[in-house]
C-alpha positions as CSV (number, residue, x, y, z in Angstrom):
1,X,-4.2,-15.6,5.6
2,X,-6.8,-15.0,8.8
3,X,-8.6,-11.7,8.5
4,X,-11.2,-9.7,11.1
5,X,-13.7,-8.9,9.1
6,X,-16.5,-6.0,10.7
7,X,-20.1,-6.2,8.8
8,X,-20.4,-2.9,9.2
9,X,-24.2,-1.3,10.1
10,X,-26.2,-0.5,12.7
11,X,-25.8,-3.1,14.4
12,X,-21.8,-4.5,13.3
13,X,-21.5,-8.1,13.1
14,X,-17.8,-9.1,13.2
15,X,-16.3,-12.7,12.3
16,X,-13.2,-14.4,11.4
17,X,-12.7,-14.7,7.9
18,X,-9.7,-15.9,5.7
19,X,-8.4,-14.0,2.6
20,X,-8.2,-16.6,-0.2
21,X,-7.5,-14.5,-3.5
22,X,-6.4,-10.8,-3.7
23,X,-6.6,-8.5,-7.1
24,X,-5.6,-5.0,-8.0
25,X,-8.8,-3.8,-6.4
26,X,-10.4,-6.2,-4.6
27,X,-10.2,-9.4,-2.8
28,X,-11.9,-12.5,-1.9
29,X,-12.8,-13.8,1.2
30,X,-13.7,-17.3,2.6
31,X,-16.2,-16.3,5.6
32,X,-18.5,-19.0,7.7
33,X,-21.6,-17.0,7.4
34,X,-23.1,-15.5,4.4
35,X,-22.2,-11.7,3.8
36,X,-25.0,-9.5,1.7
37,X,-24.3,-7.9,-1.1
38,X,-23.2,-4.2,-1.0
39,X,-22.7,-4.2,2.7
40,X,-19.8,-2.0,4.2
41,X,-16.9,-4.1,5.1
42,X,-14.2,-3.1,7.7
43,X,-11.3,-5.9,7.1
44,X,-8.0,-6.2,9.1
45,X,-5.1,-8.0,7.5
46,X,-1.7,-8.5,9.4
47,X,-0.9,-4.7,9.4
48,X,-3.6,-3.3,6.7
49,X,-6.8,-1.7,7.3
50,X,-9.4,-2.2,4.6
51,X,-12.6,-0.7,3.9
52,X,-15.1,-2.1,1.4
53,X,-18.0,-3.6,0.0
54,X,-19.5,-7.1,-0.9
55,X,-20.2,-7.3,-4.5
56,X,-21.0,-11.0,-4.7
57,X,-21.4,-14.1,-1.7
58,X,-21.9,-17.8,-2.3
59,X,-21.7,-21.0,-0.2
60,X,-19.1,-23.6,-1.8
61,X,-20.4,-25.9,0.5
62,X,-18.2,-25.8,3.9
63,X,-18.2,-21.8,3.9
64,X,-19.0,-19.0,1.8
65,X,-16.8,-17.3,-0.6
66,X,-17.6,-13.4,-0.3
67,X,-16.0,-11.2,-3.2
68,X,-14.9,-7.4,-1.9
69,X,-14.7,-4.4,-3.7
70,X,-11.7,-2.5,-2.1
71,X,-12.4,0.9,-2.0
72,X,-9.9,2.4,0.9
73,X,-6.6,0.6,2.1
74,X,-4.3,1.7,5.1
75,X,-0.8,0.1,5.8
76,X,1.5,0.4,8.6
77,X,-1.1,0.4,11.7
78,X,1.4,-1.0,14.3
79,X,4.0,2.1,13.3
80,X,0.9,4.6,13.3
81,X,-0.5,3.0,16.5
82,X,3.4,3.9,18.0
83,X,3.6,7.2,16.4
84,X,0.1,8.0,17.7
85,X,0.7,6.7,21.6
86,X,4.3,8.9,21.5
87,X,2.1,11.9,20.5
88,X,-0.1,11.7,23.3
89,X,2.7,10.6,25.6
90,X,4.6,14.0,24.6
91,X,0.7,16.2,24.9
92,X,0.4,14.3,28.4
93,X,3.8,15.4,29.8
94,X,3.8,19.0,28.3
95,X,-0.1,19.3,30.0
96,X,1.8,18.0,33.2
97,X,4.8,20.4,33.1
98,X,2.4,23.8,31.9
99,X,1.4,25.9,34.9
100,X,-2.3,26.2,35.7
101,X,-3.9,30.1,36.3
102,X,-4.8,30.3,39.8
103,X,-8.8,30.8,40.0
């Protein structure tokens, strides 16, 4: 399954990874450059945001197999992204339909 996967820092590196094993708390990642150990992970699955860090990275030969702890998941971003554009939809008309104080 492809991922987006954010090497997160001060300068974020971001690649295209795929998700080859998943555990209870943690996953493992097949990634085309190496990823060091305990950096910060941003990962984006289908609809799941994951947040993380790299507890081990080796090079099988044609890529490199990076192991993430998981330490924050968040599931149904298309229904939040939707929830969250009606909310500003609703703040944007009621600004439009309040009077303004004459100045």
């Amino acid at each position: 399954m492809p991922a987006a996967v954010t090497v997160l820092g001060a300068a974020p590196e971001v690649m295209t990874a795929r998700v080859a094993d998943v555990s209870g708390s943690g996953l493992l990642l097949a990634t085309p450059r190496p990823i060091q150990p305990d950096s910060p992970l941003r990962i984006e699955v289908e609809d799941v945001l994951l947040l993380g860090e790299v507890c081990r990275c080796q090079n099988d030969g044609a890529q490199w197999r990076v192991a993430v702890r998981v330490h924050h998941s968040l599931s149904g971003l298309k229904e939040l992204e939707r929830l969250n554009r009606a909310l500003l939809d609703t703040d944007k008309e009621a600004r439009q339909r309040t009077p303004r104080p004459d100045r």
